[in-house]
C-alpha positions as CSV (number, residue, x, y, z in Angstrom):
1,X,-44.8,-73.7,127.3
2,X,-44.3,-70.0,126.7
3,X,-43.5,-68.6,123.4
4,X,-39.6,-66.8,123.3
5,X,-38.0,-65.2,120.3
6,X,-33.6,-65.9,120.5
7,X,-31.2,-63.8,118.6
8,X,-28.5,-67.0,117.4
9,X,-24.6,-65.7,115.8
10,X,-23.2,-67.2,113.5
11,X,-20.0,-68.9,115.0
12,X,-17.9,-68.0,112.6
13,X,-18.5,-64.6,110.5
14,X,-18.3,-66.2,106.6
15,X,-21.0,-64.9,104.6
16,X,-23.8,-67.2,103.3
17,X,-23.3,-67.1,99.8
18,X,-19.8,-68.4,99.2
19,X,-19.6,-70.9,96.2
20,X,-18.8,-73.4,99.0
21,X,-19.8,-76.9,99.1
22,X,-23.0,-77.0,101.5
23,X,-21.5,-79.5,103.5
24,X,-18.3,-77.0,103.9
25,X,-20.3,-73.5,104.8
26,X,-19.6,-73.3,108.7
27,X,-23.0,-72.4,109.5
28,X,-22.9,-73.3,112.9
29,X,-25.3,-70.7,115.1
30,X,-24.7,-70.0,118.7
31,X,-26.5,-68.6,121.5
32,X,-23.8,-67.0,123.2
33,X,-19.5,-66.6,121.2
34,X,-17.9,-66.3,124.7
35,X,-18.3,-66.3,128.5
36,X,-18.3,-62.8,128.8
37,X,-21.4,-62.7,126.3
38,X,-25.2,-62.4,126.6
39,X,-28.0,-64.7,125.7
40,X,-30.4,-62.5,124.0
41,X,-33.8,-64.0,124.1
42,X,-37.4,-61.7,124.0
43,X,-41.0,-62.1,124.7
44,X,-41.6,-60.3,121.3
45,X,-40.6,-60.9,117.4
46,X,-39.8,-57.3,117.0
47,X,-37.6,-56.6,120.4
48,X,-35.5,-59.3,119.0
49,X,-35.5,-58.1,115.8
50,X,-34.6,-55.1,116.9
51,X,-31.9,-56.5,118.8
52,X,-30.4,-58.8,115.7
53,X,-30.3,-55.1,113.7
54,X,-28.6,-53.4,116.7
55,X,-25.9,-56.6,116.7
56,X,-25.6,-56.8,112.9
57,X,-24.7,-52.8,112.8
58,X,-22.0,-52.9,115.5
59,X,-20.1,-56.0,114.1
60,X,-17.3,-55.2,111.9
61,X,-16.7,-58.8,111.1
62,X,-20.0,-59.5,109.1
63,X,-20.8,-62.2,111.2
64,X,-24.8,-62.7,110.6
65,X,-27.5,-63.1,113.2
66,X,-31.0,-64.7,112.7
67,X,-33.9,-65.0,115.3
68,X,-35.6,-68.1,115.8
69,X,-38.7,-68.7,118.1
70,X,-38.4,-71.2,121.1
71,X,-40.4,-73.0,123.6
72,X,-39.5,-72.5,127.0
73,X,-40.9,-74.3,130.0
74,X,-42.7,-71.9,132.5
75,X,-42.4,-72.2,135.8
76,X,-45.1,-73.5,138.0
């Protein structure tokens, strides 16, 4: 297993802090919002932090992006 760092976007762009219910705060977190879109996933924390900063400062919507580390099976 190989260590990978994924850029994940928040489905739908509703900030985290609304005085809604936690049950009700739509945080569902994809890897990809449509077919024509990329799955952003880097060998290093900082390329995909860099990559979550570039994303956050061209959305207009103020959807939210996190990074999360994976496992990913290498090849033998």
């Amino acid at each position: 297993m190989a260590t990978k760092y994924r850029v994940y976007k928040q489905l739908i762009p509703v900030p985290l802090n609304t005085d809604d219910p936690t049950w009700a705060k739509r945080q569902i977190w994809v890897q990809k919002l449509n077919s024509e879109d990329t799955i952003d996933e880097f060998d290093t924390l900082a390329e995909a932090q860099a990559k979550r900063d570039e994303l956050t400062a061209a959305d207009e919507t103020g959807r939210i992006y996190k990074v999360e580390e994976v496992e990913v099976e290498v090849g033998e």
